[in-house]
C-alpha positions as CSV (number, residue, x, y, z in Angstrom):
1,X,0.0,0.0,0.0
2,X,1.1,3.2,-1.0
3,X,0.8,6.4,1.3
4,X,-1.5,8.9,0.4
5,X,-1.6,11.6,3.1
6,X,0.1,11.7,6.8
7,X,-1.5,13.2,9.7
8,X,1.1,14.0,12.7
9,X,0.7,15.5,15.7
10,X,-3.0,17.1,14.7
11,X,-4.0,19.6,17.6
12,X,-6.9,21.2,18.0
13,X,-8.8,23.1,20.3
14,X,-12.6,25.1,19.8
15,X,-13.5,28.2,21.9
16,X,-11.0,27.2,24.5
17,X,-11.9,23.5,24.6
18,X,-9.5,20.8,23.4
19,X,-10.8,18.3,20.8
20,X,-8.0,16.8,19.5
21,X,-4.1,16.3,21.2
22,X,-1.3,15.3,19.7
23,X,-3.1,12.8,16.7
24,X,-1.2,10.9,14.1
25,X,-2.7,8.6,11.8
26,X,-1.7,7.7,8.2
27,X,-4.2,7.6,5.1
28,X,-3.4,4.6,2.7
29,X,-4.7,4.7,-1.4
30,X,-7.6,2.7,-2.7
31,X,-8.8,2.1,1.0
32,X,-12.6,3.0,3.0
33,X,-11.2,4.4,6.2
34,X,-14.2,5.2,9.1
35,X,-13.7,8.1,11.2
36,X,-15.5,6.4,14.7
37,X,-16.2,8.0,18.7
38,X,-19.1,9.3,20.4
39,X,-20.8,12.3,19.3
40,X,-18.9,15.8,20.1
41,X,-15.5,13.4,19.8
42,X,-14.2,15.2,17.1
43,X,-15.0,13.6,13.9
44,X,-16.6,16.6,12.1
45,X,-13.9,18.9,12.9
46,X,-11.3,16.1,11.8
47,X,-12.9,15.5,8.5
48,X,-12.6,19.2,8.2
49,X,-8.9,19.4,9.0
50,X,-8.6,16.4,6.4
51,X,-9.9,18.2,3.6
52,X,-8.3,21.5,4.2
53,X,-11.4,23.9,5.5
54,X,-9.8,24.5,8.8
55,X,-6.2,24.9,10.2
56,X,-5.1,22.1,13.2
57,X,-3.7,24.8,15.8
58,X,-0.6,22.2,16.2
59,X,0.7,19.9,13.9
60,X,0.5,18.9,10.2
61,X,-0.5,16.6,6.9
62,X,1.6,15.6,4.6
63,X,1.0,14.6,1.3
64,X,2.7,12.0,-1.0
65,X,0.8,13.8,-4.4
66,X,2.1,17.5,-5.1
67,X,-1.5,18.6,-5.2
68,X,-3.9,16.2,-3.8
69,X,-7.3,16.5,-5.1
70,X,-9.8,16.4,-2.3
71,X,-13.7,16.1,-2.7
72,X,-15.4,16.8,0.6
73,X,-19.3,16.1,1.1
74,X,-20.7,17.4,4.5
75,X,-23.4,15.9,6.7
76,X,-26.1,18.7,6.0
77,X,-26.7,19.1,2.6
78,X,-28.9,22.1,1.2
79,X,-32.3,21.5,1.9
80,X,-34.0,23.4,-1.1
81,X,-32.1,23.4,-5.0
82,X,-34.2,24.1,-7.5
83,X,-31.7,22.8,-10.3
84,X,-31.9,19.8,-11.9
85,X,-28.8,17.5,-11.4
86,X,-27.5,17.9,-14.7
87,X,-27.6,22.3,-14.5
88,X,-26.5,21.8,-10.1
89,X,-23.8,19.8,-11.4
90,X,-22.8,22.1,-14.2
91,X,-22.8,25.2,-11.8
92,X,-20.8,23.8,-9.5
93,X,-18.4,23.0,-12.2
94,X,-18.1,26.5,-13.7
95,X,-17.4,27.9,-10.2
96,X,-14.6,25.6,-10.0
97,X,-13.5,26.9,-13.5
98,X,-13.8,23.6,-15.4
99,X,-13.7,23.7,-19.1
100,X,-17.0,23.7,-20.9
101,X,-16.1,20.0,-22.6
102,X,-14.4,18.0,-20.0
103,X,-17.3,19.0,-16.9
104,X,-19.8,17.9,-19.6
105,X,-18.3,15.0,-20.1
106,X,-17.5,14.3,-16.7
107,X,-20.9,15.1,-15.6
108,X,-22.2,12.0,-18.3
109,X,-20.0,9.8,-16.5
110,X,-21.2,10.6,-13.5
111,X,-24.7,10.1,-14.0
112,X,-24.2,6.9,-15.3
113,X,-21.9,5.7,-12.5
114,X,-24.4,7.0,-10.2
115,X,-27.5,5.9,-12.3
116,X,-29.1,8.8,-12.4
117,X,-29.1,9.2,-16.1
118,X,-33.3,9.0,-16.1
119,X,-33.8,11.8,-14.1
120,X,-31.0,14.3,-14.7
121,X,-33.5,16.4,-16.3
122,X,-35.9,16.4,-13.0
123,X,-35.8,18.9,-10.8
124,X,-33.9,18.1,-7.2
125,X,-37.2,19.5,-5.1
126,X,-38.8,16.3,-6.1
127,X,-35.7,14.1,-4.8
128,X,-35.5,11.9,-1.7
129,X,-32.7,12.5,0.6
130,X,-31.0,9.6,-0.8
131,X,-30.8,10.7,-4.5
132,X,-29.9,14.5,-3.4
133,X,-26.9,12.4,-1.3
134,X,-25.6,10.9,-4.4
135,X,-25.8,14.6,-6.1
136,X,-24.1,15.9,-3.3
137,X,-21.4,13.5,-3.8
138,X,-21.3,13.9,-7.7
139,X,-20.3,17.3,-7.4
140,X,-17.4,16.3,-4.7
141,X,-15.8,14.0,-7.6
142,X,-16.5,16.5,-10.7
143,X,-12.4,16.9,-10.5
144,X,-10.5,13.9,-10.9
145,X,-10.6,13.5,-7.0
146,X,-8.1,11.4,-5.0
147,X,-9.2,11.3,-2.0
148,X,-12.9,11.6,-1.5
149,X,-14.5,12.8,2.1
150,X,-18.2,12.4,3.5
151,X,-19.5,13.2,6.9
152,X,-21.8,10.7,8.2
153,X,-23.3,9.8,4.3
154,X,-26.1,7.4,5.7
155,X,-27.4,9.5,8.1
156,X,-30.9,9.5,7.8
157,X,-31.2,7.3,5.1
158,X,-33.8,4.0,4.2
159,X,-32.1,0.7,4.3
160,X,-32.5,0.2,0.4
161,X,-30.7,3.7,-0.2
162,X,-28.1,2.5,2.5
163,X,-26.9,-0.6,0.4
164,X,-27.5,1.2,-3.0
165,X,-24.9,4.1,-1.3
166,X,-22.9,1.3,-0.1
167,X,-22.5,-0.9,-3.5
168,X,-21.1,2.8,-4.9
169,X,-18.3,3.2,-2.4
170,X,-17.3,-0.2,-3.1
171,X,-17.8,0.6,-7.1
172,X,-15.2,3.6,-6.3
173,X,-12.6,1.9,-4.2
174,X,-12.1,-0.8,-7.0
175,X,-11.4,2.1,-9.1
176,X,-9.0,3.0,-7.1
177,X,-10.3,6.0,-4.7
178,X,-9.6,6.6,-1.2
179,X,-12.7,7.4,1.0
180,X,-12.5,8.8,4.6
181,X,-15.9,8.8,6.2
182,X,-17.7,9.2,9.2
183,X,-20.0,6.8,10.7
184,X,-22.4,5.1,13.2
185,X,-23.7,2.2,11.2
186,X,-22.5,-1.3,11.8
187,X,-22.9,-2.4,8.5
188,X,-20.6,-0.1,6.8
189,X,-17.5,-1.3,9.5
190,X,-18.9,-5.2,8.7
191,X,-18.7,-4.6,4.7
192,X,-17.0,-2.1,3.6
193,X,-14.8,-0.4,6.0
194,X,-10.7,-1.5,5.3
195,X,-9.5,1.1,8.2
196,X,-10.7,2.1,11.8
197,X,-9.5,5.9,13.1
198,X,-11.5,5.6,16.4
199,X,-11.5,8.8,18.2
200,X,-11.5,8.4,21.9
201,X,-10.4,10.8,25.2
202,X,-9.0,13.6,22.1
203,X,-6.3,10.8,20.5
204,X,-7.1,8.5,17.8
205,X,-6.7,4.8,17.4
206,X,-5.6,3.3,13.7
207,X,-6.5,-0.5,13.3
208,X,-6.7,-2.0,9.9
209,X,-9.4,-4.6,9.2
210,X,-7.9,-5.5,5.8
211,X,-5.6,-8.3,7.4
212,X,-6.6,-10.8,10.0
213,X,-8.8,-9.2,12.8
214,X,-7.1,-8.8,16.0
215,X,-8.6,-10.3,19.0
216,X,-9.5,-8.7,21.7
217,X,-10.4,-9.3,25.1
218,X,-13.2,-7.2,27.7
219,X,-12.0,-7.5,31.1
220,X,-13.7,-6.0,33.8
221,X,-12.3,-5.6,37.3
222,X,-12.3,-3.4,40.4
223,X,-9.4,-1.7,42.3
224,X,-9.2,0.2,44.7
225,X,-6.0,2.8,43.3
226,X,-7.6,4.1,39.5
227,X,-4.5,6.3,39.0
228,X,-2.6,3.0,38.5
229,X,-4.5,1.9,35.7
230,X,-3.3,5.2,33.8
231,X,0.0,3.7,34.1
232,X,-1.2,0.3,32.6
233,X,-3.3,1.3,29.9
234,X,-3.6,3.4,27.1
235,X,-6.8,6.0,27.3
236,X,-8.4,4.4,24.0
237,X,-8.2,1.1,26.2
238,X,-10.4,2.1,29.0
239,X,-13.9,2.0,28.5
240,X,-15.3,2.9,31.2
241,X,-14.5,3.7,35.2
242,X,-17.1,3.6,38.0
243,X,-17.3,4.7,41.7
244,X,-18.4,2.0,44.0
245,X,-19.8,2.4,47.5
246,X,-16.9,0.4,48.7
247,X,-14.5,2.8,47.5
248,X,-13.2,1.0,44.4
249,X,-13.6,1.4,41.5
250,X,-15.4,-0.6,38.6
251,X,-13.2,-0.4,35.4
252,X,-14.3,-2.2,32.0
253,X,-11.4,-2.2,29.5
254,X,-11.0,-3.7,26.0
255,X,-7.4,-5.1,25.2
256,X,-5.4,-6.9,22.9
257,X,-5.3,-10.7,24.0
258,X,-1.9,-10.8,23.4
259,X,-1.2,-8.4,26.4
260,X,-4.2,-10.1,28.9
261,X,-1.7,-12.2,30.5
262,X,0.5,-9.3,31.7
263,X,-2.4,-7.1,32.4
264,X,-4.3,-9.6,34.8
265,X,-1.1,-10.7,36.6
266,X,0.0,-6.7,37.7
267,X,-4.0,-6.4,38.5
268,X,-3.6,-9.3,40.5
269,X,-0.1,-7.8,42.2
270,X,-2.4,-4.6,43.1
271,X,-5.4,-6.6,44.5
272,X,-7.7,-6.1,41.7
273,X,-10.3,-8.1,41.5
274,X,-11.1,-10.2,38.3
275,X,-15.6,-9.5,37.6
276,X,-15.1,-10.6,33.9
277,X,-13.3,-11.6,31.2
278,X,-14.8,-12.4,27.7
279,X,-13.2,-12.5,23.7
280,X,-14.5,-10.1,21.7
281,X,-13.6,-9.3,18.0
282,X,-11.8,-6.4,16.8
283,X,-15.0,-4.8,14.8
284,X,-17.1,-5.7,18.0
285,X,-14.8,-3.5,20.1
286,X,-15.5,0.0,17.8
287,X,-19.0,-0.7,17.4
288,X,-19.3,-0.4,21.0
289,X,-18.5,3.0,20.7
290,X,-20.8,4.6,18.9
């Protein structure tokens, strides 16, 4: 796999608050990467930073392509156009300066990749939010687009328009596109998903579900010192921590198997007791999260 963008050491903080500390990822080609975390995480404003509409306050992205072509598609799209597709997507190509030929051309293309050739001539007022989604994306990929960014695309969509908008990313990785999105739905990390970039506690966690998944392991304890887990864990590991009327504390973490072992014998050193420990898989341990 080729590298197509690197993120390191993305900070960023909103009106005083900090969203994101000291995050570095990397962006392979021809791969569906899912931005993941609970809601006010930070996945919006990532996207953003991604595609170049805002600044991190700290750090930087680095690009393997001189000028990398980026397509972004927000989560709100206008709620009224009275175009049709065929005269939206050709005013949104003269804005970008396209010549007269090649948008046409590309807008043909489009339509039929997009199967929307039938009603190009209808007007979008008359459009479900599924069809004015794909629209919305059509004029993200009028320029030959490398890396192609939507902010929660299913959101608020039927099931049938779900798996039609799922076939297309599919259709566009195999011809060779990079897609960084944003999601909640299960069924896009089961199907289609290659890359995980789980946002969790303002850092971000990079697993790759293209190669074997990794196993992982819920363990769920209580201890009586919860500063020393800090030592013994990274933040994306802890789940969740508990006060109990004892004074412990109840924590539920999810970690690699491979590091269990070690884990539960310095619990065990620190009088932690063992509540719980089940397998889980690695897709099992993002969908969690949302």
């Amino acid at each position: 796999m080729n590298i197509l963008l690197d993120a390191r050491n993305i900070t960023k903080q909103y009106r005083g608050t900090s969203i994101l500390e000291n995050v570095s990822f990397t962006i392979y080609d021809n791969q569906i990467i899912a931005i993941v975390g609970k809601n006010g995480s930070g996945k919006s404003t990532l996207l953003k930073m991604i595609a170049g509409l805002i600044t991190p306050d700290n750090g930087s992205f680095m690009s393997s392509k001189q000028a990398l072509n980026i397509g972004y598609v927000p989560e709100v799209a206008p709620s009224t156009i009275l175009f049709t597709p065929k005269e939206y997507l050709q005013h949104m190509g003269r804005i970008r300066g396209m010549a007269k030929q090649k948008l046409l051309s590309r807008i043909n293309d489009l339509l039929i990749l997009f199967h929307l050739e039938d009603v190009q001539d209808t007007r979008m007022t008359h459009f479900s939010k599924g069809m004015k989604q794909k629209i919305m994306i059509m004029q993200a990929m009028l320029n030959e687009t490398d890396l192609l960014i939507l902010d929660e695309p299913l959101s608020g969509l039927d099931l049938q328009t779900q798996n039609d908008l799922e076939e297309t990313l599919k259709t566009l990785k195999q011809q060779g596109m990079t897609i960084i999105l944003s999601c909640h739905e299960t069924k896009l990390l089961e199907h289609v998903v290659d890359t995980i970039l789980m946002i969790h506690h303002k850092e971000v966690m990079q697993t790759d579900l293209s190669v074997t998944p990794t196993t992982y392991n819920q363990l769920i304890f209580e201890i009586s010192n919860i500063t020393y887990i800090k030592d013994l864990l990274h933040v994306t590991e802890i789940q969740q921590q508990s006060p109990l009327a004892n004074g412990f504390y109840e924590v539920i973490v999810h970690i690699q198997a491979q590091r269990t072992d070690h884990l539960l014998q310095q619990l065990l050193d620190k009088n932690a007791s063992i509540k719980q420990l089940i397998p889980i898989n690695d897709k099992e341990k993002f969908i969690q999260h949302d």
